[in-house]
N, C-alpha and C positions, 0 to 999 in steps of 0.2 A: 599177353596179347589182348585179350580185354579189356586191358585196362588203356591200351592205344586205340582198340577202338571204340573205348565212350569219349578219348578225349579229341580223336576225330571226329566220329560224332557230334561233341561239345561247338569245337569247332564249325563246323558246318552248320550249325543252327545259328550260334551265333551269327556266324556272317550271312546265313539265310535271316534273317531276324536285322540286322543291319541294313542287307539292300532292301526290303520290306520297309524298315522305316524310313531309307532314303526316296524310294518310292512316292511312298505315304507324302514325302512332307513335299517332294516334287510337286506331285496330282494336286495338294491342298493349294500350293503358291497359285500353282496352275490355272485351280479354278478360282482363285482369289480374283487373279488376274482377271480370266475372264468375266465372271460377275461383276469387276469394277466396270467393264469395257460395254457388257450390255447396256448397265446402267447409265453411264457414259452414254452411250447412244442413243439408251432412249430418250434422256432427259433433252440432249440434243434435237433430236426431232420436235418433241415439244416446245423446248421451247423458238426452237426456226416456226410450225404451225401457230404460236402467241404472235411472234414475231410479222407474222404472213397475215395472216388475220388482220391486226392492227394497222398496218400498211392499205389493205384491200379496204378498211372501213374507212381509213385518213382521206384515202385518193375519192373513195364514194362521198364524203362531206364536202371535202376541196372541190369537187366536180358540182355538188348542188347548190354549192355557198356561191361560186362563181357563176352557174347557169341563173340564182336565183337574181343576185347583184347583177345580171344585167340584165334580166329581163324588167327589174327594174328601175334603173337606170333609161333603158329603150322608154317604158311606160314613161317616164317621170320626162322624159324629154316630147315625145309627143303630147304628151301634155301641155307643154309648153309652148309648143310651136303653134296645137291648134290653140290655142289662148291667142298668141300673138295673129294668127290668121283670122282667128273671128273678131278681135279688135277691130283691125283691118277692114275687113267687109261690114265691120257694123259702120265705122266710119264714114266708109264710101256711102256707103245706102242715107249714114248722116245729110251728108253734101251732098247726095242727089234732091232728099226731100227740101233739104234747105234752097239749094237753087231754083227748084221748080215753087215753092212759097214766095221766094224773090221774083220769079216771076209772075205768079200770080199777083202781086200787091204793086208789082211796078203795070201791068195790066188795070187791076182796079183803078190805078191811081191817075191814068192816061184815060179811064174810063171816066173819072169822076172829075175833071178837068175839062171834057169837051161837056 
């Protein structure tokens, strides 16, 4: 009788020692698993945060590049216009003094004939 019950006993351990180790090696895959899946996750976060980042500073360049290009652009045209407008008025102001000299000398010149 003894000797059936060490090899019940025997038994028992062993298969106590079996689901133990199927345990064991369950919990391991287990947390294998999940420490891939944090990692996984985190790396993701980071790198969508690289990703965001890069985005927020492109759109910030693209918004100063194009605020700057036309401001001047705007400059570089007014510029131009007043160029062609004080041509203009210097012109005019040309041909006022020019006609008033043509009048003064056709004066003189009806002066110095009588």
């Amino acid at each position: 009788m003894l000797a059936t019950l060490e090899q019940d006993h025997d038994v028992a351990i062993e298969s106590a020692q079996a689901m133990i180790a199927q345990k064991t090696s369950s919990n391991e895959t287990r947390n294998k698993k999940l420490g891939t899946k944090v990692i996984t996750h985190m790396l993701s976060k980071m790198i969508f945060g690289y990703l965001k980042k890069w985005k927020e500073v492109t759109d910030m360049h693209k918004a100063a590049v194009q605020t700057k290009v036309k401001d001047k652009l705007i400059k570089v045209y007014n510029n131009y216009m007043t160029s062609y407008f004080v041509a203009w008025k210097t012109q005019k102001e040309k041909k006022k003094r020019h006609a008033k000299k043509k009048m003064v000398m056709d004066m003189e010149s009806q002066g110095d004939e009588m």
